[in-house]
Structure formats: structure tokens, C-alpha cells
PyMOL commands that place a pseudoatom at each C-alpha (Angstrom):
pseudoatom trace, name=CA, resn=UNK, resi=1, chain=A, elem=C, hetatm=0, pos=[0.000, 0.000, 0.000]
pseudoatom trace, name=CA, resn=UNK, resi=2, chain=A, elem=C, hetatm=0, pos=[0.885, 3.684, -0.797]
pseudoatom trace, name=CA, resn=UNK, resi=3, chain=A, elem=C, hetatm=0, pos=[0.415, 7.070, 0.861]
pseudoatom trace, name=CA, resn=UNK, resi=4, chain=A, elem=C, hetatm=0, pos=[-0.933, 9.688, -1.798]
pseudoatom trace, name=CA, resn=UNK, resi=5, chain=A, elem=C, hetatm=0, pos=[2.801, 10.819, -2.385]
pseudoatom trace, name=CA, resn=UNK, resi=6, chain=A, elem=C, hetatm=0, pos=[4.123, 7.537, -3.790]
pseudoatom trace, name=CA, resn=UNK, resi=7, chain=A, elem=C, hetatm=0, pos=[5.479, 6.733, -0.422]
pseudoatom trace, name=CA, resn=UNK, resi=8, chain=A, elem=C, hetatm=0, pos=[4.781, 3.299, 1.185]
pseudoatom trace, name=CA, resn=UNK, resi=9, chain=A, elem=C, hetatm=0, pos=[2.445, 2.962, 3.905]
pseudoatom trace, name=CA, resn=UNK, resi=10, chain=A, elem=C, hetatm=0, pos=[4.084, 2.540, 7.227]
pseudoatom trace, name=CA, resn=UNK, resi=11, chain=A, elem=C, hetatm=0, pos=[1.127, 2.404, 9.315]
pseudoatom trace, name=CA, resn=UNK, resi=12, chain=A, elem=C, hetatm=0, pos=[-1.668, 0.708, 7.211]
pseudoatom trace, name=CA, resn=UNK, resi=13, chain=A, elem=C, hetatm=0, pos=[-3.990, -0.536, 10.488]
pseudoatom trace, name=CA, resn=UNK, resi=14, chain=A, elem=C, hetatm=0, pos=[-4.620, 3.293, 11.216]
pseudoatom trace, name=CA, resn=UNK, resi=15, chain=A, elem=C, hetatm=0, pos=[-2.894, 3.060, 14.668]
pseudoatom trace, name=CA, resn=UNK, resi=16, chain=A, elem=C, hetatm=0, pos=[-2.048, 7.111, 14.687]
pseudoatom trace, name=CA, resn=UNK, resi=17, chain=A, elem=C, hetatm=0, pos=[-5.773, 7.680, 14.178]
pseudoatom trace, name=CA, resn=UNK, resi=18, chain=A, elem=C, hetatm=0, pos=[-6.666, 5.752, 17.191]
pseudoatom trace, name=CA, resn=UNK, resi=19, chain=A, elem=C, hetatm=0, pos=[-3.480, 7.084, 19.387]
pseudoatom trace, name=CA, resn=UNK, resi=20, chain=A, elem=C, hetatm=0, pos=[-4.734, 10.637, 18.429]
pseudoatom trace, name=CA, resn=UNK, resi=21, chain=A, elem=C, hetatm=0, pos=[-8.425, 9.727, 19.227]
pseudoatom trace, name=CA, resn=UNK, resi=22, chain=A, elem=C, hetatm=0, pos=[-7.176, 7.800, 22.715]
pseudoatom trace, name=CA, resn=UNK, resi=23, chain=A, elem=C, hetatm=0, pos=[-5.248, 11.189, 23.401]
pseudoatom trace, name=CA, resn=UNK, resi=24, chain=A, elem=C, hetatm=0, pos=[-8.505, 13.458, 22.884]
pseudoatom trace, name=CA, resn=UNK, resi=25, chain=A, elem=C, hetatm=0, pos=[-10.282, 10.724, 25.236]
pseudoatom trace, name=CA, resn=UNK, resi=26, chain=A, elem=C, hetatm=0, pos=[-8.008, 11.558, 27.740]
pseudoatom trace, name=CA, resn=UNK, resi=27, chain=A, elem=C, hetatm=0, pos=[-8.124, 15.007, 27.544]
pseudoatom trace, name=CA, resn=UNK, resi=28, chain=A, elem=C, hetatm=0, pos=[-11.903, 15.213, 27.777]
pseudoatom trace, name=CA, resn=UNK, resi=29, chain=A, elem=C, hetatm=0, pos=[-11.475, 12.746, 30.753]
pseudoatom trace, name=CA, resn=UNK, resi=30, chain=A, elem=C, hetatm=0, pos=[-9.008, 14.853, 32.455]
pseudoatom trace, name=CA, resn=UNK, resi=31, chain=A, elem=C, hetatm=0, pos=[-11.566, 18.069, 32.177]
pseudoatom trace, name=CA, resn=UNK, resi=32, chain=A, elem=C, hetatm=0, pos=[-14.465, 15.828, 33.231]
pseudoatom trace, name=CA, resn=UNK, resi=33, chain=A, elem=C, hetatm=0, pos=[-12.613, 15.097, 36.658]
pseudoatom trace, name=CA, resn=UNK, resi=34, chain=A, elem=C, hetatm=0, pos=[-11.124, 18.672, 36.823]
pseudoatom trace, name=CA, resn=UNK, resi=35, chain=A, elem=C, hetatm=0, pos=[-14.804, 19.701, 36.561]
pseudoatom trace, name=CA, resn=UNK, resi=36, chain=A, elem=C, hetatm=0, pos=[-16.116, 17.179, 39.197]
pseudoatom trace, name=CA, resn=UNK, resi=37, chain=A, elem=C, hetatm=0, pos=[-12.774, 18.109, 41.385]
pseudoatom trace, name=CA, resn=UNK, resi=38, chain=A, elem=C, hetatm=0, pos=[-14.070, 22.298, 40.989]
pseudoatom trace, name=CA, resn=UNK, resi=39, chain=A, elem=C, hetatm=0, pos=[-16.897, 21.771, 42.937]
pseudoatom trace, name=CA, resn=UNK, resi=40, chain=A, elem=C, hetatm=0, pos=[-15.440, 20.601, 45.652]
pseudoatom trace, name=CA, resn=UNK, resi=41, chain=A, elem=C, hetatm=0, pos=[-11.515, 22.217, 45.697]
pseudoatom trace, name=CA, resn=UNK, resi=42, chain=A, elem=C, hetatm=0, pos=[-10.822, 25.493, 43.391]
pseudoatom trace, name=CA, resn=UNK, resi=43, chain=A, elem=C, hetatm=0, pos=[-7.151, 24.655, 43.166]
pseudoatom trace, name=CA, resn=UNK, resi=44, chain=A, elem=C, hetatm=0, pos=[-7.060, 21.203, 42.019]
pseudoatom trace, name=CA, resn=UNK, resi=45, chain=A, elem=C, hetatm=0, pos=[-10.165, 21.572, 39.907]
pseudoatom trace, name=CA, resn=UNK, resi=46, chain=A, elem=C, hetatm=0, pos=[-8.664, 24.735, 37.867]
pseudoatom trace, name=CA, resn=UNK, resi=47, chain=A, elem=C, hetatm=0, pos=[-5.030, 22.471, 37.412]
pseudoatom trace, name=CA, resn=UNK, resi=48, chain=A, elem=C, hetatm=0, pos=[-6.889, 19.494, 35.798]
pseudoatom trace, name=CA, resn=UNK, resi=49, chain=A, elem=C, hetatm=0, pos=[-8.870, 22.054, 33.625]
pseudoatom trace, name=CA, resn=UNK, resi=50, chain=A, elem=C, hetatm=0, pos=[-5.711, 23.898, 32.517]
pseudoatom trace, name=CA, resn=UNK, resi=51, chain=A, elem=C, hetatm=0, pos=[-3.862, 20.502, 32.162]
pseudoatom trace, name=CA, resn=UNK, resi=52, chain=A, elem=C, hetatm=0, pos=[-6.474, 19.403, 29.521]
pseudoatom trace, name=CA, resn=UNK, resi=53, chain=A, elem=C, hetatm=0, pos=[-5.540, 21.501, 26.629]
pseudoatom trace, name=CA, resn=UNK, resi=54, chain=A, elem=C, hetatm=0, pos=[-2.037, 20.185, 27.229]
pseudoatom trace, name=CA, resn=UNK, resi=55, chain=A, elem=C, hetatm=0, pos=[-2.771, 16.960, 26.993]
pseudoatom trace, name=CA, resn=UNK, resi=56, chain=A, elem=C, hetatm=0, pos=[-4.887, 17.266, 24.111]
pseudoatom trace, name=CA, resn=UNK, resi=57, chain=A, elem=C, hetatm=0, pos=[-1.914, 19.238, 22.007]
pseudoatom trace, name=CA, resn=UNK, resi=58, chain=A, elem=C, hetatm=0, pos=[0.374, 16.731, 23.169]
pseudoatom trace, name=CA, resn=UNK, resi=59, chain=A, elem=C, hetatm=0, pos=[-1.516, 14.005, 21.283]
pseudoatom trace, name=CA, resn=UNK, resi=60, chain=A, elem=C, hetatm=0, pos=[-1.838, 16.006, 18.711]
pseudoatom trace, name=CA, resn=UNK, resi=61, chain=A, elem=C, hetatm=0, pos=[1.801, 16.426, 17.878]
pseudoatom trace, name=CA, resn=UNK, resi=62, chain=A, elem=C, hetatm=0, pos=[2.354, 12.827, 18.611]
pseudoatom trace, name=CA, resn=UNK, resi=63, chain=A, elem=C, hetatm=0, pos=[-0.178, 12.349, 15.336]
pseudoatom trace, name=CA, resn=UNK, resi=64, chain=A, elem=C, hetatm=0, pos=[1.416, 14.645, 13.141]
pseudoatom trace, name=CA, resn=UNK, resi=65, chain=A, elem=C, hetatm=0, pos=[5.235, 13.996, 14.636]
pseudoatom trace, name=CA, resn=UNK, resi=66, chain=A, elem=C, hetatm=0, pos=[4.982, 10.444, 15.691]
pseudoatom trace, name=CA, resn=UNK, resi=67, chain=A, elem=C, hetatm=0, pos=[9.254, 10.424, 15.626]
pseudoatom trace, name=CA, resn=UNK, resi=68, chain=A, elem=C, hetatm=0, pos=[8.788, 12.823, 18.978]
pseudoatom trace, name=CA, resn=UNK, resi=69, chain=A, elem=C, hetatm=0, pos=[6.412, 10.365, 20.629]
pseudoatom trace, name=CA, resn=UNK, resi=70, chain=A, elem=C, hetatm=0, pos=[8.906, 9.720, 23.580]
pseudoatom trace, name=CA, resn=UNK, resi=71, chain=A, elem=C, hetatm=0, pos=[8.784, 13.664, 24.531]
pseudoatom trace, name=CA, resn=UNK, resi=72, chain=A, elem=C, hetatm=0, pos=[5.149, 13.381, 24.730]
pseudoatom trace, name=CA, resn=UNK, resi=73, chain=A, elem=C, hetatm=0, pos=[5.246, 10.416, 26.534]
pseudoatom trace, name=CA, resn=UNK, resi=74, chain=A, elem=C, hetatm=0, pos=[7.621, 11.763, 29.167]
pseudoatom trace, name=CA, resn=UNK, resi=75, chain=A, elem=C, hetatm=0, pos=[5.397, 14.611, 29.447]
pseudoatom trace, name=CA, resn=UNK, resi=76, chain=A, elem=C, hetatm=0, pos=[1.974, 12.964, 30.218]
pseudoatom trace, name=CA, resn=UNK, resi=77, chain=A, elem=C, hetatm=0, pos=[3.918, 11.044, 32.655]
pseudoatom trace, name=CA, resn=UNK, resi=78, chain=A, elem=C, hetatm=0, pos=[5.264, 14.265, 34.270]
pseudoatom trace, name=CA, resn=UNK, resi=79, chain=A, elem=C, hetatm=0, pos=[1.744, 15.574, 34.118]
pseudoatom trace, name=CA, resn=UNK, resi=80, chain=A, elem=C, hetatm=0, pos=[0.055, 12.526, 35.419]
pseudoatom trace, name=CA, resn=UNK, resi=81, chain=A, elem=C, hetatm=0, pos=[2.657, 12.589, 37.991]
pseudoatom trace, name=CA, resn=UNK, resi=82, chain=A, elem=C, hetatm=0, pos=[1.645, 16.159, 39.266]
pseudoatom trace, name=CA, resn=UNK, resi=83, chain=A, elem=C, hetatm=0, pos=[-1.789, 15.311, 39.083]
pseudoatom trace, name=CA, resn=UNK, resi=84, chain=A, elem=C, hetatm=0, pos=[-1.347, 12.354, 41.458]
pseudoatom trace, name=CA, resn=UNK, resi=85, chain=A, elem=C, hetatm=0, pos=[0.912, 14.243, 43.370]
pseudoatom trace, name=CA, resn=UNK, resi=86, chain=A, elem=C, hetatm=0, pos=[-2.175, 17.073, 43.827]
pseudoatom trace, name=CA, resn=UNK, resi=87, chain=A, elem=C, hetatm=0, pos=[-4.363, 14.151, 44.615]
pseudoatom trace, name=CA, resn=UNK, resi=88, chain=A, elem=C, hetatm=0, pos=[-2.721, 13.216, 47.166]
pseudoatom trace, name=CA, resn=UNK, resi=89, chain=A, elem=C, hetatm=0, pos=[-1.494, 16.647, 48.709]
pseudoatom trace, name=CA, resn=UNK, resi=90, chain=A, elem=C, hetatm=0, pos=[-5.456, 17.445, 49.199]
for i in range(1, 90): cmd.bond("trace and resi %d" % i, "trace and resi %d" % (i + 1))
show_as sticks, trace
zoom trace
């Protein structure tokens, strides 16, 4: 199989697709609990909020840069890290 530039077809099970889709998953997720987390605690709430548009750029690059998926990897972990950190902290 070929990409529309002549260029074979490294990835023909459409595995980016569902990383990217599994990244905008967790996004949402992440502003679903920073929502549920606001009503309770203003703090955490507003970090998991502002930590979701992160997290849904970072899977975003990984789709369109898949050669820097280790940087986004280390940086969910970082950012899961915090927010486990917070979780605990409260």
C-alpha cells in the first residue's frame, strides 16, 4: 500500500488515528474530573482544567510527529505525575 505521495504505507492498520483519538479521550477525561474536582476544591479543579488543553496538544503532535512520541510520553507522565501528586497533597 501507498500514501498519496508515492510513499509506502508505514502504518496501514490506522494506529495514529486511534493514538490521536485515545489522546482526545483523555483530555476530555481529564476536564471531566477537573470539573467534578471544581466543585469541591478550586485549586485542584482549575489544574486538571488547565492541564487538559495540554494533553490534548500533546496528542496532537504525537499524530502529526509520531518520531517525537517519547517527549510526549515523558510529558503525560510528568503531568500525570503532578496530578497524582495534587491528589494526594489534598
Amino acid at each position: 500500500m501507498t500514501t498519496p505521495g508515492g510513499q509506502p504505507d508505514l502504518d496501514p492498520g490506522l494506529a495514529r488515528e486511534r493514538t490521536a483519538l485515545a489522546w482526545t479521550r483523555t483530555a476530555i477525561s481529564f476536564a471531566a474530573v477537573g470539573g467534578v474536582v471544581l466543585k469541591k476544591e478550586l485549586i485542584p479543579g482549575l489544574i486538571l482544567l488547565g492541564v487538559s488543553p495540554a494533553i490534548w496538544e500533546l496528542g496532537r503532535l504525537a499524530y502529526r510527529r509520531p518520531v517525537k512520541l517519547r517527549v510526549v510520553t515523558a510529558a503525560i507522565i510528568a503531568i500525570s505525575v503532578v496530578a497524582l501528586v495534587l491528589s494526594f497533597t489534598r
